[in-house]
SEMI-265272 format. One record per residue (C-alpha): residue number from 0; residue in three letters; x, y, z. Coordinates in nm, 2 decimals, always signed. Layout:
pt pos: NUM, code: Ala, xx: X, yy: Y, zz: Z
...
% end
This chain:
pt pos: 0, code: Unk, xx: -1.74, yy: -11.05, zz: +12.88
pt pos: 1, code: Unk, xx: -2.05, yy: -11.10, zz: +12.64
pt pos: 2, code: Unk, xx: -2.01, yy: -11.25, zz: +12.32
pt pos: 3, code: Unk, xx: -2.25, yy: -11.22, zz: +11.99
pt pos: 4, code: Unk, xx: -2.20, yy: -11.46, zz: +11.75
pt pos: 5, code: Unk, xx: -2.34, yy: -11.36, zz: +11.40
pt pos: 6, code: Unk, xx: -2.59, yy: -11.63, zz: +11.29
pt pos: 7, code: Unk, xx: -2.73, yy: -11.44, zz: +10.97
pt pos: 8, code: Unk, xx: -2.50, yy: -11.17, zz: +10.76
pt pos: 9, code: Unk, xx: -2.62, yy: -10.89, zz: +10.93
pt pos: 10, code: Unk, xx: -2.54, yy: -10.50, zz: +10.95
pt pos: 11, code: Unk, xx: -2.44, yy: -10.27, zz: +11.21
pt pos: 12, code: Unk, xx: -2.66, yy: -9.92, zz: +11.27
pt pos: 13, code: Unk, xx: -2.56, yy: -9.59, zz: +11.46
pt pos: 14, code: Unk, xx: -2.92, yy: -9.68, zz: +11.65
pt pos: 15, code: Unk, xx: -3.15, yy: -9.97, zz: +11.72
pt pos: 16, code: Unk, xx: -3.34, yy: -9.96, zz: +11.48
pt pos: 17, code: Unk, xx: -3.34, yy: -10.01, zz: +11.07
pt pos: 18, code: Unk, xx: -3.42, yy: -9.61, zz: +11.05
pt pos: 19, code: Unk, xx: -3.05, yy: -9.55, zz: +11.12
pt pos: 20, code: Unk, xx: -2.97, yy: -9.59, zz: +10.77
pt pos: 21, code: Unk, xx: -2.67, yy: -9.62, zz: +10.66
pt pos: 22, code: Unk, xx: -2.52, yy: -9.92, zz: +10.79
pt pos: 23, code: Unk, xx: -2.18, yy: -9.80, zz: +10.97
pt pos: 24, code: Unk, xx: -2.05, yy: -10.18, zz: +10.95
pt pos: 25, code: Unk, xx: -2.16, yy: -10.52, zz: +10.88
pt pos: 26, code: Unk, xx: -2.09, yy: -10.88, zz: +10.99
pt pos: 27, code: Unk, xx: -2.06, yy: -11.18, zz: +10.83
pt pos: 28, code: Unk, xx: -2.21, yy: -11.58, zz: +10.96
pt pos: 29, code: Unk, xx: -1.97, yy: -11.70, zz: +11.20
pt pos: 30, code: Unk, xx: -1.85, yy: -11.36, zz: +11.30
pt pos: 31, code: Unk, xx: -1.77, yy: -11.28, zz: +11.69
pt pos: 32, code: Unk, xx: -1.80, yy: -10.94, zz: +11.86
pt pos: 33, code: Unk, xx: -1.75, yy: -10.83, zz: +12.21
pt pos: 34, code: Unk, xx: -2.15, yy: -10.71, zz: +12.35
pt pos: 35, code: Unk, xx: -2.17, yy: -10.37, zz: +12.51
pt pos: 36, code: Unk, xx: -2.51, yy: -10.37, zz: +12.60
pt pos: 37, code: Unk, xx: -2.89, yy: -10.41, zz: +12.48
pt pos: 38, code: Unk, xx: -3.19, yy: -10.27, zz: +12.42
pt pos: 39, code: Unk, xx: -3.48, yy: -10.27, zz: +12.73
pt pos: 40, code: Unk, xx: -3.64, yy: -10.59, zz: +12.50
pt pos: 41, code: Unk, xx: -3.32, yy: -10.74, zz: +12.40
pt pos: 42, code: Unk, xx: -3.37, yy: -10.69, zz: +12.06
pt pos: 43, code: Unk, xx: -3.14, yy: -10.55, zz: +11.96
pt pos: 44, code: Unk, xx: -2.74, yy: -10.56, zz: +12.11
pt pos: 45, code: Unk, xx: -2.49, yy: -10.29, zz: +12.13
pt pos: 46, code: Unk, xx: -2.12, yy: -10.42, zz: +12.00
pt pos: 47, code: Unk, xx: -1.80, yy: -10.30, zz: +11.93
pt pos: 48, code: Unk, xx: -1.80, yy: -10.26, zz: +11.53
pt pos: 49, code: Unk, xx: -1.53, yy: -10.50, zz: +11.43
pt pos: 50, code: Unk, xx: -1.45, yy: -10.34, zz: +11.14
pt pos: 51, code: Unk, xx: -1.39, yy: -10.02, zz: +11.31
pt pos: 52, code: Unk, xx: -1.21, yy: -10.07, zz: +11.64
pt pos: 53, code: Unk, xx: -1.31, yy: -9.84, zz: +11.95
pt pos: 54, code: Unk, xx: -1.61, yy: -9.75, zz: +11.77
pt pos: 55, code: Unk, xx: -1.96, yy: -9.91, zz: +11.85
pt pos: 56, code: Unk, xx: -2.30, yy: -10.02, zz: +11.68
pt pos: 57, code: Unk, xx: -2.59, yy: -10.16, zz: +11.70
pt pos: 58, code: Unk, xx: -2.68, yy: -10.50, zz: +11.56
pt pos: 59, code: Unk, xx: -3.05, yy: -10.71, zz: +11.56
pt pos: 60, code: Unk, xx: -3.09, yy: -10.99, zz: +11.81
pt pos: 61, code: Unk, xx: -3.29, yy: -11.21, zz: +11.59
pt pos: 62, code: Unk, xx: -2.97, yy: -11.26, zz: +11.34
pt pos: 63, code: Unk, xx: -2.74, yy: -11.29, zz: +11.61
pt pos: 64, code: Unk, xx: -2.67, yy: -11.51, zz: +11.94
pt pos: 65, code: Unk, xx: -2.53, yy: -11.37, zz: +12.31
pt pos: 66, code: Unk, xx: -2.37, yy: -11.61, zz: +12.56
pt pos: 67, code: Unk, xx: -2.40, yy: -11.52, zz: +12.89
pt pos: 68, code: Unk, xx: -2.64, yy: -11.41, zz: +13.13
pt pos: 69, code: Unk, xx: -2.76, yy: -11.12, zz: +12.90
pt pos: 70, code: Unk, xx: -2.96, yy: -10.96, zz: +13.21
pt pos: 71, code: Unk, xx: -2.61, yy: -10.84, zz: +13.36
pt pos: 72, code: Unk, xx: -2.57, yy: -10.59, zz: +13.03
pt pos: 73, code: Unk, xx: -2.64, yy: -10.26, zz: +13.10
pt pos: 74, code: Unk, xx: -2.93, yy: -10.09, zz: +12.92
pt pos: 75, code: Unk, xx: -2.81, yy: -9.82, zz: +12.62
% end
């Protein structure tokens, strides 16, 4: 199990990219989700929205910190 841990308020996107307007979720500093998967470049993670359970999203890596071996997520 991967684990993102919000490090700026960030939102979460239908896509991987800011284009995918708009946000479907958002997460606050300090916030936890459970990581999906990732982009080819790892910029960008895959999550389970927290706000809306068994749905997913997309959040950007540079607001947020994985633990784990982020090489064993599979690409999306």
């Amino acid at each position: 199990t991967f684990t993102l841990l919000v490090m700026q308020n960030t939102n979460c996107r239908l896509g991987p990219s800011i284009a995918y307007d708009p946000p479907v979720g958002s997460l606050k500093v300090g916030e936890k989700a459970r990581v999906a998967g990732r982009t080819t470049n790892n910029s960008w993670w895959y999550i389970e929205n927290p706000g809306r359970p068994g749905q997913y999203c997309w959040v950007w890596g540079e607001t947020t910190t994985v633990t784990g071996d982020t090489a064993a997520l599979p690409f999306v």
